[in-house]
C-alpha positions as a Markdown table, in Angstrom:
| # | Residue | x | y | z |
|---|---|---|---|---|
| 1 | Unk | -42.5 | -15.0 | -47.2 |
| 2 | Unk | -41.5 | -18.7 | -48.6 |
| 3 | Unk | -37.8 | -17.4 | -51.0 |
| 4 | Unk | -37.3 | -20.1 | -53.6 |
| 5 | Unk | -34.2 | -21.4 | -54.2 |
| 6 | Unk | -32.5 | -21.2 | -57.8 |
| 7 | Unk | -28.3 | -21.4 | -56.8 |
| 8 | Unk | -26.8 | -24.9 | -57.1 |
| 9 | Unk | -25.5 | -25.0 | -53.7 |
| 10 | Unk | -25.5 | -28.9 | -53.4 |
| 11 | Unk | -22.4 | -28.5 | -56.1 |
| 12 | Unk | -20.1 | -26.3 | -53.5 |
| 13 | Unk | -20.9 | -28.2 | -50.1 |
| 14 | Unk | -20.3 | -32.1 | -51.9 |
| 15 | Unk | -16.7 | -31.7 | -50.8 |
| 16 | Unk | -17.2 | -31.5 | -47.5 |
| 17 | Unk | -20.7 | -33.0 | -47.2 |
| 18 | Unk | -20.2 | -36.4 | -48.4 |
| 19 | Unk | -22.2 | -38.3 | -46.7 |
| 20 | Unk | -25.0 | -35.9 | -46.9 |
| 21 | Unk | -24.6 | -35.1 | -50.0 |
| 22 | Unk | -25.7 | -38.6 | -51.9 |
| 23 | Unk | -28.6 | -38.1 | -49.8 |
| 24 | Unk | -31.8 | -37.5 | -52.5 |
| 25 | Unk | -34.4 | -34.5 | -52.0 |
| 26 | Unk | -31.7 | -32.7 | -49.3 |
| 27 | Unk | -31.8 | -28.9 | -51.2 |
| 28 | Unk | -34.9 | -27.2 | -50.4 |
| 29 | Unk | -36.3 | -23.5 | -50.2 |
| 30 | Unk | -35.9 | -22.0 | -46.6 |
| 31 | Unk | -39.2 | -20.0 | -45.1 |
| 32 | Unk | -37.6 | -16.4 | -43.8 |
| 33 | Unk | -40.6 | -14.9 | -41.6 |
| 34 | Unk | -40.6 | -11.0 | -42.3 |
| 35 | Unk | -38.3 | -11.5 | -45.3 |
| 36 | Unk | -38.3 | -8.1 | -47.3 |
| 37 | Unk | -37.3 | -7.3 | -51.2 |
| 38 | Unk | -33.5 | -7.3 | -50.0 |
| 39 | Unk | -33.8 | -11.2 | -49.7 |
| 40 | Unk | -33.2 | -12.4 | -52.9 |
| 41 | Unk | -32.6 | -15.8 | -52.5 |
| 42 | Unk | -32.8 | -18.6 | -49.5 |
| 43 | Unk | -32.0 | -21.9 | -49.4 |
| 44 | Unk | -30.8 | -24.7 | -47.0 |
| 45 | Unk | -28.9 | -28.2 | -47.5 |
| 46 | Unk | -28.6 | -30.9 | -45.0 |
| 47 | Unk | -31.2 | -33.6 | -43.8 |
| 48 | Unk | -34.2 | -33.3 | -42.6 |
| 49 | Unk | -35.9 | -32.7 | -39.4 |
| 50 | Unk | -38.3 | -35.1 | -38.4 |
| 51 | Unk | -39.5 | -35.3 | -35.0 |
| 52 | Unk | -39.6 | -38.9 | -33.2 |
| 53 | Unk | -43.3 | -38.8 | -32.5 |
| 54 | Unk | -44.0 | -42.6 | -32.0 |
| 55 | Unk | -40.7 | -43.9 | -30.1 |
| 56 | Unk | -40.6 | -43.4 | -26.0 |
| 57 | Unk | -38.3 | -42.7 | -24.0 |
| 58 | Unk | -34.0 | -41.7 | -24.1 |
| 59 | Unk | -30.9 | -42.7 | -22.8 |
| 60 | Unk | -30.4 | -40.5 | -19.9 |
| 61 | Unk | -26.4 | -39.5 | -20.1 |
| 62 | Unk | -26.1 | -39.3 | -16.5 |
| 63 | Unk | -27.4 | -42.7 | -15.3 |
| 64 | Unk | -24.2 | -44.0 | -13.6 |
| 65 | Unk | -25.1 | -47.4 | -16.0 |
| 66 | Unk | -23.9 | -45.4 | -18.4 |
| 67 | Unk | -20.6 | -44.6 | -16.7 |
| 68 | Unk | -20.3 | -48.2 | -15.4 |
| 69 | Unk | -20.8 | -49.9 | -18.7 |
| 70 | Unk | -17.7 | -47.2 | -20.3 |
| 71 | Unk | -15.5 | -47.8 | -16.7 |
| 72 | Unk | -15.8 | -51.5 | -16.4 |
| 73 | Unk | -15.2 | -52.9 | -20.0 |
| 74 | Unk | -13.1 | -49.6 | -21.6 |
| 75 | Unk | -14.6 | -50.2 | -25.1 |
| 76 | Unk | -14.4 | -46.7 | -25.9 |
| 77 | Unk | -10.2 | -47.0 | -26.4 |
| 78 | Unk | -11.3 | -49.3 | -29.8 |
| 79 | Unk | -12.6 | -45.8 | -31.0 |
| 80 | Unk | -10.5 | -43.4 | -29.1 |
| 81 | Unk | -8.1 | -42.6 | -32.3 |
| 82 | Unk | -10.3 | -43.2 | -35.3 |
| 83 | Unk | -11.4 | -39.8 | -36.6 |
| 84 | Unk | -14.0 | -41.1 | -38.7 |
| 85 | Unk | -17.3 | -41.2 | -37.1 |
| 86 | Unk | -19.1 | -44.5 | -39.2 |
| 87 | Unk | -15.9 | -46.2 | -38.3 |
| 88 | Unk | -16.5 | -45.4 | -34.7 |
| 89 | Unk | -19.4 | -47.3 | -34.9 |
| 90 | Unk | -18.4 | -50.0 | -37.1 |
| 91 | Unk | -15.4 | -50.9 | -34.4 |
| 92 | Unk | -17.8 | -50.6 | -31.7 |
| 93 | Unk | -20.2 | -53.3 | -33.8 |
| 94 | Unk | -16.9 | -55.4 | -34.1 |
| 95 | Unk | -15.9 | -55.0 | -30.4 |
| 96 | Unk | -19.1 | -56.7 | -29.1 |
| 97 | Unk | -18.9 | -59.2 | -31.9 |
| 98 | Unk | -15.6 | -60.5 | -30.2 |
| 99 | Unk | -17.0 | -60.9 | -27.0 |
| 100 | Unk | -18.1 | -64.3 | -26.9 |
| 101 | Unk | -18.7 | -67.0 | -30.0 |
| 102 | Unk | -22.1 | -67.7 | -31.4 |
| 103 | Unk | -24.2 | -70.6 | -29.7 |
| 104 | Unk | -27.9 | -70.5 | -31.0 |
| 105 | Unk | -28.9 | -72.6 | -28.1 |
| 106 | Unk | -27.9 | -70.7 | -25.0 |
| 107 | Unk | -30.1 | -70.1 | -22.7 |
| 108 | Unk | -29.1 | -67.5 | -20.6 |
| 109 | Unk | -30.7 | -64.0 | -19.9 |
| 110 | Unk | -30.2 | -61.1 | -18.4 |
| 111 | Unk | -29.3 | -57.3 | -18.9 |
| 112 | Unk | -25.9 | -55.9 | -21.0 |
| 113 | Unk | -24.0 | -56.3 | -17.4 |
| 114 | Unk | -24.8 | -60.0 | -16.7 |
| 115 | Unk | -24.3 | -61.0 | -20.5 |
| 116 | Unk | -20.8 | -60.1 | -20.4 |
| 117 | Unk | -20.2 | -61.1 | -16.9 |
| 118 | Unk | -21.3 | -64.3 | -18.1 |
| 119 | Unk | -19.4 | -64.6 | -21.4 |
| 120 | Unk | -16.1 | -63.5 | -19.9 |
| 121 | Unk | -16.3 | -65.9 | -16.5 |
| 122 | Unk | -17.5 | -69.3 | -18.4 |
| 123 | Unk | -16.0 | -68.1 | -22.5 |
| 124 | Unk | -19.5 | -69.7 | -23.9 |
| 125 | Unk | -21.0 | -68.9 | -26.7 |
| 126 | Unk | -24.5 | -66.4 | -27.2 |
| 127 | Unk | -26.9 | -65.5 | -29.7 |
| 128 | Unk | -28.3 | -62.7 | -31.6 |
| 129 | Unk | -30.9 | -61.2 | -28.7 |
| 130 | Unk | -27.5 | -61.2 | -26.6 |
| 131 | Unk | -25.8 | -59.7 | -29.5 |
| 132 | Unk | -28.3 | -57.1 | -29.9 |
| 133 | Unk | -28.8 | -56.5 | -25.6 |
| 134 | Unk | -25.4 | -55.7 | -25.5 |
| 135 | Unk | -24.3 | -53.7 | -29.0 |
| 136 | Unk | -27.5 | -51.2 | -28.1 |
| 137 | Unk | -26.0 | -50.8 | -24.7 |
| 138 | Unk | -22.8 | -50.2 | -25.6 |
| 139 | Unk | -24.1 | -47.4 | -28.7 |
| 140 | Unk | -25.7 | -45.8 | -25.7 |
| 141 | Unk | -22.5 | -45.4 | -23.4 |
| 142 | Unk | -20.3 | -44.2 | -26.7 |
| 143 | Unk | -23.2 | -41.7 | -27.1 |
| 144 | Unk | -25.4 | -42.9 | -30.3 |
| 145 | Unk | -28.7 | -43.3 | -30.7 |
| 146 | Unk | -29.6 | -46.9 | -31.1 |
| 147 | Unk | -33.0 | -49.4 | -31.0 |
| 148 | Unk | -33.9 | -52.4 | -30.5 |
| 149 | Unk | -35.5 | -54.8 | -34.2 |
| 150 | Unk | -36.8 | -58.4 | -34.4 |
| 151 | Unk | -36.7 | -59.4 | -38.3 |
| 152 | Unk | -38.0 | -62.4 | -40.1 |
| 153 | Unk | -37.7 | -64.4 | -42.8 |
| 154 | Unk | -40.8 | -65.8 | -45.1 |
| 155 | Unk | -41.9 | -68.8 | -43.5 |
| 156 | Unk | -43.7 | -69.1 | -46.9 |
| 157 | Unk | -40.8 | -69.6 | -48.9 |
| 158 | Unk | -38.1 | -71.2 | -45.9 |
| 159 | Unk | -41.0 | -73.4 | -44.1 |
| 160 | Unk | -40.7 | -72.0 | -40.6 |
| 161 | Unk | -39.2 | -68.3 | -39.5 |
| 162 | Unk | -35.7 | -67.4 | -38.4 |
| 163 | Unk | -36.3 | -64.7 | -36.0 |
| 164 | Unk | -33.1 | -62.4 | -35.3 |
| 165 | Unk | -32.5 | -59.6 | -33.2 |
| 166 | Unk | -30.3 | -56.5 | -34.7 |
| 167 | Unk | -30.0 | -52.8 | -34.4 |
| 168 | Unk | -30.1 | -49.9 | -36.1 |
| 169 | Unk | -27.7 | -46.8 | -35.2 |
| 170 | Unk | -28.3 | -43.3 | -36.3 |
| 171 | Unk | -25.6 | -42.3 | -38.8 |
| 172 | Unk | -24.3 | -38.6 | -38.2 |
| 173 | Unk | -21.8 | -39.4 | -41.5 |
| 174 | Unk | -24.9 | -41.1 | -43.6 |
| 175 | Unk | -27.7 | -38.8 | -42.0 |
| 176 | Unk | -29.5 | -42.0 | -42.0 |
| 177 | Unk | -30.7 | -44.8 | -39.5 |
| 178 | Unk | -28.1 | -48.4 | -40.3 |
| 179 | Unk | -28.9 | -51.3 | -39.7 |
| 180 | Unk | -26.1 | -53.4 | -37.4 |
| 181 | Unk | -25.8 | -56.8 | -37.0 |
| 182 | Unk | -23.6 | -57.7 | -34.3 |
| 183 | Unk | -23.7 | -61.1 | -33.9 |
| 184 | Unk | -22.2 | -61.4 | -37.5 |
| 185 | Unk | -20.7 | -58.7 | -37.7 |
| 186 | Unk | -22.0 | -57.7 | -40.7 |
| 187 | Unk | -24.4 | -54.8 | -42.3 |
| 188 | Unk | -26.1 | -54.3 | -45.8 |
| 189 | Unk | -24.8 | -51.3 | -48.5 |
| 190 | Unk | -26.1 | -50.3 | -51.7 |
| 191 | Unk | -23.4 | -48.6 | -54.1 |
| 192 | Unk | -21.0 | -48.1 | -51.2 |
| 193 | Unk | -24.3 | -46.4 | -48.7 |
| 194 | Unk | -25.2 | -48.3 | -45.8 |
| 195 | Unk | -29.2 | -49.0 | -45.4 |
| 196 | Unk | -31.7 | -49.4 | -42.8 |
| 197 | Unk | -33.6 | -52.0 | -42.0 |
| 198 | Unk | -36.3 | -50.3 | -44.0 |
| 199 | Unk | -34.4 | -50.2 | -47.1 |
| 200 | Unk | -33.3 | -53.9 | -46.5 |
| 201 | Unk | -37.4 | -54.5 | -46.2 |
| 202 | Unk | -38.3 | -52.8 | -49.1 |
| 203 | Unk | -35.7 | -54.1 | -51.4 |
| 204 | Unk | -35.9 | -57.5 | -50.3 |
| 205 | Unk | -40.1 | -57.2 | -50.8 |
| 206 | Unk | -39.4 | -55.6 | -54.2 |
| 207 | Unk | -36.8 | -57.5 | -55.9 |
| 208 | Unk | -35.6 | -59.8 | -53.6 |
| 209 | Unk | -32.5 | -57.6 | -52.8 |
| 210 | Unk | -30.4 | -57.9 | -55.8 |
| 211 | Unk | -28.4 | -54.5 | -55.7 |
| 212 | Unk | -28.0 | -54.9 | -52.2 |
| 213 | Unk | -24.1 | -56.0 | -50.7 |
| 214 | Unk | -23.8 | -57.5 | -47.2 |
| 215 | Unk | -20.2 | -56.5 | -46.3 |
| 216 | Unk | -18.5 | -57.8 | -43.1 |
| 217 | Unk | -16.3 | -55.9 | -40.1 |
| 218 | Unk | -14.8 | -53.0 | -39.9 |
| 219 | Unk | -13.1 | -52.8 | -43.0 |
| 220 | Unk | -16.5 | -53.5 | -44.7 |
| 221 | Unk | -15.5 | -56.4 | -47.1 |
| 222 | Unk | -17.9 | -57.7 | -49.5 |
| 223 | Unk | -19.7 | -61.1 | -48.6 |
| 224 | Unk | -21.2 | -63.2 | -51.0 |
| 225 | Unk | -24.6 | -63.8 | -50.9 |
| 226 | Unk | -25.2 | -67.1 | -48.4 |
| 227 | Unk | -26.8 | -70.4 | -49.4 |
| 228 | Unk | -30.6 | -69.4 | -49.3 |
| 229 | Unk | -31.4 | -71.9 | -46.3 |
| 230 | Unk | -28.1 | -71.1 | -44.5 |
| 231 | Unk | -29.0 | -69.4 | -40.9 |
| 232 | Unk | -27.5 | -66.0 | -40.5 |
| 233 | Unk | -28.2 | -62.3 | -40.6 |
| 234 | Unk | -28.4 | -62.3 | -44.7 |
| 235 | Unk | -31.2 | -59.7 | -46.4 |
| 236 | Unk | -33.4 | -62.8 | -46.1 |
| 237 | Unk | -33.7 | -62.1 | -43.0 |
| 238 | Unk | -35.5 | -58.4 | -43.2 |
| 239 | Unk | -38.3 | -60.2 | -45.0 |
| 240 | Unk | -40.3 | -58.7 | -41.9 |
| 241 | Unk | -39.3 | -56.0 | -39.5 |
| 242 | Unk | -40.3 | -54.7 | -36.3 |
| 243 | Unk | -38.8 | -51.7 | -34.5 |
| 244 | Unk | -38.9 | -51.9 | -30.1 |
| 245 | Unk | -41.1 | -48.4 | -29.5 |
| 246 | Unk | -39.0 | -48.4 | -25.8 |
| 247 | Unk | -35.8 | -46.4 | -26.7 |
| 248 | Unk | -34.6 | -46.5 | -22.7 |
| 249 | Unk | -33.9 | -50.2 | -22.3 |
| 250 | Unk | -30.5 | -49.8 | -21.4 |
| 251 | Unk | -30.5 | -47.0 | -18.6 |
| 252 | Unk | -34.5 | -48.3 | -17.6 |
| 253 | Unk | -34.0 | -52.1 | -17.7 |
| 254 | Unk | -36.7 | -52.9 | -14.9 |
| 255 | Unk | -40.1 | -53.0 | -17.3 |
| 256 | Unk | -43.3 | -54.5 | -17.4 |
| 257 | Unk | -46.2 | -54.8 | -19.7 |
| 258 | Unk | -46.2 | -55.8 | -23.3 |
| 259 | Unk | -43.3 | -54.2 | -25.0 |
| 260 | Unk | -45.1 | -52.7 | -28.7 |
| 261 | Unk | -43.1 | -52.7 | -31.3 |
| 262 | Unk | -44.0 | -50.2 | -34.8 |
| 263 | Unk | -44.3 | -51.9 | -38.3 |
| 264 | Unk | -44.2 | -50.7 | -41.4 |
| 265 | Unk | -48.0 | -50.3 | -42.4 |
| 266 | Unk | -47.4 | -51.4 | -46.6 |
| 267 | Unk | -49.3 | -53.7 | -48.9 |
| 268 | Unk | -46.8 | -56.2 | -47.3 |
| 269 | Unk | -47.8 | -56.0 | -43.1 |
| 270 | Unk | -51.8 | -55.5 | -44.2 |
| 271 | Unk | -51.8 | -58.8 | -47.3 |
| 272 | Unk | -49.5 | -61.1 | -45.3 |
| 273 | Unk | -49.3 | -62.4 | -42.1 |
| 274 | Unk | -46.1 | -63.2 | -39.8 |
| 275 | Unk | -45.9 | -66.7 | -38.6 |
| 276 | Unk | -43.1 | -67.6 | -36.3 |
| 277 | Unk | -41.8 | -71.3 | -35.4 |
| 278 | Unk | -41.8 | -74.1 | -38.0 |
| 279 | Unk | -43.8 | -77.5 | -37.9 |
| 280 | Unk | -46.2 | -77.8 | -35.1 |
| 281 | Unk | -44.9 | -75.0 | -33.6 |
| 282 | Unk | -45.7 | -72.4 | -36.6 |
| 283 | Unk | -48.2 | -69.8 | -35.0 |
| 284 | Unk | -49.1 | -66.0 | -35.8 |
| 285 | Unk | -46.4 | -63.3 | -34.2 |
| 286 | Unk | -47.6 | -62.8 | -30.2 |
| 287 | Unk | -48.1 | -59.1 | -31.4 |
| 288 | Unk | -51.1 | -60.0 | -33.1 |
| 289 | Unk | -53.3 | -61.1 | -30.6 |
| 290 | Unk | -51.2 | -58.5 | -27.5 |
| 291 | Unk | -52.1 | -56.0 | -29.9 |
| 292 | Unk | -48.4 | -54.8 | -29.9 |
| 293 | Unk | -48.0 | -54.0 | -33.6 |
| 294 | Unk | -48.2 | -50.0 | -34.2 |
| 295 | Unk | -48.9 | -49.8 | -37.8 |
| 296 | Unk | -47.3 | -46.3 | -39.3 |
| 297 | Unk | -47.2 | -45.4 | -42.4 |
| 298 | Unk | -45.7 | -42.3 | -42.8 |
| 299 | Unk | -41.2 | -43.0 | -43.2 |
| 300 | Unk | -40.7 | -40.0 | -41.5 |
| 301 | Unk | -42.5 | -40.8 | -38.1 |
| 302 | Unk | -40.0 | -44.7 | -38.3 |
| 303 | Unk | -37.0 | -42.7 | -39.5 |
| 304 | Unk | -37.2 | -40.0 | -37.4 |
| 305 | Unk | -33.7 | -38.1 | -37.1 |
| 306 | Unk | -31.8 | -37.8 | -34.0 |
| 307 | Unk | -29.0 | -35.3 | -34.2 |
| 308 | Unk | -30.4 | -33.1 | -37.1 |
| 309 | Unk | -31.3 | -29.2 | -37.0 |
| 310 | Unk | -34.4 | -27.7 | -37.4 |
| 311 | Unk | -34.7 | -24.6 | -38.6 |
| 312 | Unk | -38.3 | -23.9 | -39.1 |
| 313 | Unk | -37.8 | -20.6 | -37.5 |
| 314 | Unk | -35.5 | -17.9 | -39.3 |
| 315 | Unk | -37.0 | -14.8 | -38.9 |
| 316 | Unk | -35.8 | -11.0 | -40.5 |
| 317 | Unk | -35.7 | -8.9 | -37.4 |
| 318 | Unk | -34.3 | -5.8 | -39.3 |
| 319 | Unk | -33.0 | -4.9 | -42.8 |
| 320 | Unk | -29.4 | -7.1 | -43.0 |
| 321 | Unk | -30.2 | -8.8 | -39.9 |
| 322 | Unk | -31.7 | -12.4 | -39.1 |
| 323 | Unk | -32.3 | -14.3 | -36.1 |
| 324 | Unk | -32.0 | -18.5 | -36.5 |
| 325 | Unk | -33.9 | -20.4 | -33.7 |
| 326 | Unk | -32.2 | -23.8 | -33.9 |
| 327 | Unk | -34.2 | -26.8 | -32.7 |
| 328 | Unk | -33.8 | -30.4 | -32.2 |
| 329 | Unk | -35.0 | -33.4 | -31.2 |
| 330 | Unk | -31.3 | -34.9 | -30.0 |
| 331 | Unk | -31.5 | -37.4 | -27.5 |
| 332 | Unk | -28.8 | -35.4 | -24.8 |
| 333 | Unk | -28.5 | -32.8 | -26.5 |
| 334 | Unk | -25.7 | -30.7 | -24.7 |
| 335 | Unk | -25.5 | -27.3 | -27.4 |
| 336 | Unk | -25.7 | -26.2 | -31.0 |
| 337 | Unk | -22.2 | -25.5 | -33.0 |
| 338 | Unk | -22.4 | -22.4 | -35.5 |
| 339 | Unk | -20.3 | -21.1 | -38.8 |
| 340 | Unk | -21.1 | -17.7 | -39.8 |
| 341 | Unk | -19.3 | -18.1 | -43.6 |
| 342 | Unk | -15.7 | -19.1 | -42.9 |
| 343 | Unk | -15.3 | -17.4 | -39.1 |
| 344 | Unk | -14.5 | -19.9 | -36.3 |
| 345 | Unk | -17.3 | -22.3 | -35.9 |
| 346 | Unk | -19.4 | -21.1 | -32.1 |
| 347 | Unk | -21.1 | -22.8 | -29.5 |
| 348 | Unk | -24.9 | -21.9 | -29.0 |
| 349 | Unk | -26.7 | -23.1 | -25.6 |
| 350 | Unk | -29.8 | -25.0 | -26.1 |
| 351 | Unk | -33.3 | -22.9 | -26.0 |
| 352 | Unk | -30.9 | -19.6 | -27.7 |
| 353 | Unk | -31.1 | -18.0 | -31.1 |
| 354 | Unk | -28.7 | -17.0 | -34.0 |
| 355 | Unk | -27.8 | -13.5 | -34.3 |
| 356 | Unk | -26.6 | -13.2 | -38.4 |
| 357 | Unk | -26.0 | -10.3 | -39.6 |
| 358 | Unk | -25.9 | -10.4 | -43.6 |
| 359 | Unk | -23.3 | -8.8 | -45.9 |
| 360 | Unk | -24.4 | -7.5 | -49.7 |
| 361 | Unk | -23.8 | -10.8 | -51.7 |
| 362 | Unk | -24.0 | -14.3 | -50.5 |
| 363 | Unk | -24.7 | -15.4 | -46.8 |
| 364 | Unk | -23.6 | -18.8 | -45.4 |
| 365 | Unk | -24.9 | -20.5 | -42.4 |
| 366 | Unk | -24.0 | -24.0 | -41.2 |
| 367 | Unk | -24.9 | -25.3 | -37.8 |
| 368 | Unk | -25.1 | -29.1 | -36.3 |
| 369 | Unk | -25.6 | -30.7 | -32.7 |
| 370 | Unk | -23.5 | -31.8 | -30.4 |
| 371 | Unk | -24.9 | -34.2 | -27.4 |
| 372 | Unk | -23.1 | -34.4 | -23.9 |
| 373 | Unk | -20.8 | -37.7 | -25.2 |
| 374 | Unk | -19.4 | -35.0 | -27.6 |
| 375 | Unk | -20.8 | -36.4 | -31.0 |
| 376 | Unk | -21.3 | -34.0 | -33.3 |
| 377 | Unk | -24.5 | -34.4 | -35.8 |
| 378 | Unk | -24.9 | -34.0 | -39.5 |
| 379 | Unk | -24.2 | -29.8 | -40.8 |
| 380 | Unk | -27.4 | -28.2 | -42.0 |
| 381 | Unk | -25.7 | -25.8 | -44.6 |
| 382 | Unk | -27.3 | -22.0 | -45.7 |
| 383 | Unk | -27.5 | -20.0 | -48.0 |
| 384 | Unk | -28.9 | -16.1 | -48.1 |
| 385 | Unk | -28.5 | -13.9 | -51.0 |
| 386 | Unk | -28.9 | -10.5 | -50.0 |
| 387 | Unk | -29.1 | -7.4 | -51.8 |
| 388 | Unk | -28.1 | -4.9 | -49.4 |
| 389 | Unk | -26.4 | -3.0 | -52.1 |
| 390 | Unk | -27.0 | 1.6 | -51.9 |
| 391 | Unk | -29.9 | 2.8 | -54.4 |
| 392 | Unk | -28.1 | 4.3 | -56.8 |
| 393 | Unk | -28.2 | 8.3 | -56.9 |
């Protein structure tokens, strides 16, 4: 039995929601298997679940690079007092971007270890794939979920591509993927939101980007827009995008074979073509003829949503009485955290259910992950209206 929702509860959870809040199409009906006649209304608020069906692999949280990474360069004390979790992750962004300068010509490899190594024993200077080896590694070891993106420019309209390598980070604040530029320190918002490299894509396809801000370090300052054939990680810059499928780089370094890489199956990916280089040297993307391009066009299956609640299975077990089986897809997930209307929030191992008993009136639920770093994910809010009042005599 599907109850339909009809209370405004996206008015009384905006308060302490905010982030999830400005987030469109969020208040939905809940499904209550079982649900009888005292179940009057049902309802949940928060993001939703989608499972990451096309990306490989995780971070494992106990591979000692982990631990080495967090021991041998201490970043985490940048974040160790800021209570705000975007902040967190914005000082982490601005702690890499410190590391070395910017040199577009070096020519050194290696893994998140030997780039720093490197940077701190000579002080030279790196570019954005260094950047964006060493911001994802050091996301994993403060426990988010990061990737790996190469974005382009139109060769088209700037006569040769500027390939640059970024990241996006899973918001817990936004409930959304953000995409993180660390070698300028810099990402994109629109009215005051942060956006992913999809957004950035789509509005730079659409309208060339116009109500999009670029703002810069922590603090998030407004940059103006850059000369258009200025270098850099502007929005002119996500005029293609391609997301690394391998989501164990860090803790798996040692691979081999062609790395695919998901794009954004739109009008754009299937009527144009991605050329790399300039002059002589302009050619097609390598992930043309490797065959490394996963075209997917459903959102849901690129922005899949680490750190999120499922609850596709609430079931009515007696009259007054629910059971919640919380699920999730959370990379290290360590346990569930619970709030039965304002009691002390619980914790709730992995693989166990929700006993909720229900009072006459309204019923609220809220629940959100927690992975073994101790990050805490968005709060899936609900709401059960239950008529559990005596038949009058």
């Amino acid at each position: 039995m599907k109850i339909r929702l009809i209370t405004p509860l996206a008015l009384l959870v905006s308060a302490w929601l905010p982030g999830i809040a400005k987030q469109p199409d969020q208040r939905r009906p809940l499904e209550i298997a079982g649900a009888d006649a005292s179940i009057r209304e049902a309802h949940v608020t928060g993001p939703r679940y989608s499972a990451p069906e096309v990306f490989r692999g995780g971070e494992d949280f106990h591979n000692p690079r982990i631990e080495r990474l967090r021991q041998q360069y201490d970043f985490l004390k940048v974040i160790q007092d800021e209570p705000n979790d975007f902040s967190k992750i914005l000082k982490l962004r601005h702690w890499v971007h410190r590391q070395w300068p910017i040199d577009d010509e070096q020519s050194f490899s290696g893994d998140a270890f030997a780039i720093l190594q490197h940077a701190h024993d000579t002080g030279e200077g790196f570019h954005c794939a260094h950047a964006m080896t060493v911001q994802y590694a050091v996301l994993t070891a403060s426990g988010y979920v990061a990737r790996n993106l190469g974005i382009d420019r139109s060769h088209a309209k700037f006569g040769r591509s500027f390939h640059h390598g970024i990241n996006e980070v899973w918001s817990n604040d936004h409930a959304k993927w953000v995409a993180l530029d660390a070698k300028y320190d810099i990402h994109f918002e629109r009215h005051g939101v942060p956006l992913s490299a999809l957004e950035l894509h789509e509005s730079l396809r659409n309208d060339d980007g116009q109500d999009v801000q670029m703002v810069k370090g922590v603090e998030r300052r407004p940059v103006p827009r850059p000369d258009p054939h200025e270098y850099g990680g502007r929005i002119d810059s996500y005029w293609w995008v391609a997301w690394h499928v391998r989501s164990d780089s860090f803790t798996q370094p040692h691979f081999s074979g062609v790395s695919s890489m998901v794009i954004w199956d739109n009008e754009a990916f299937r009527n144009d073509t991605w050329y790399r280089g300039g002059g002589d040297s302009l050619a097609k993307h390598w992930a043309y003829a490797a065959g490394a391009f996963i075209p997917i066009a459903q959102r849901q299956r690129i922005e899949w949503t680490p750190g999120v609640v499922s609850l596709g299975r609430t079931i009515q077990v007696e009259p007054g009485r629910l059971r919640v089986e919380p699920r999730s897809s959370t990379p290290n997930l360590e346990l569930y955290r619970y709030q039965i209307d304002d009691a002390p929030w619980q914790p709730l191992e992995a693989g166990e259910s929700i006993d909720w008993p229900l009072v006459h009136g309204v019923n609220t639920l809220r629940l959100r992950t927690q992975n073994r770093f101790g990050v805490q994910g968005p709060i899936a809010a609900v709401e059960v209206v239950a008529d559990l009042a005596e038949p009058s005599s």
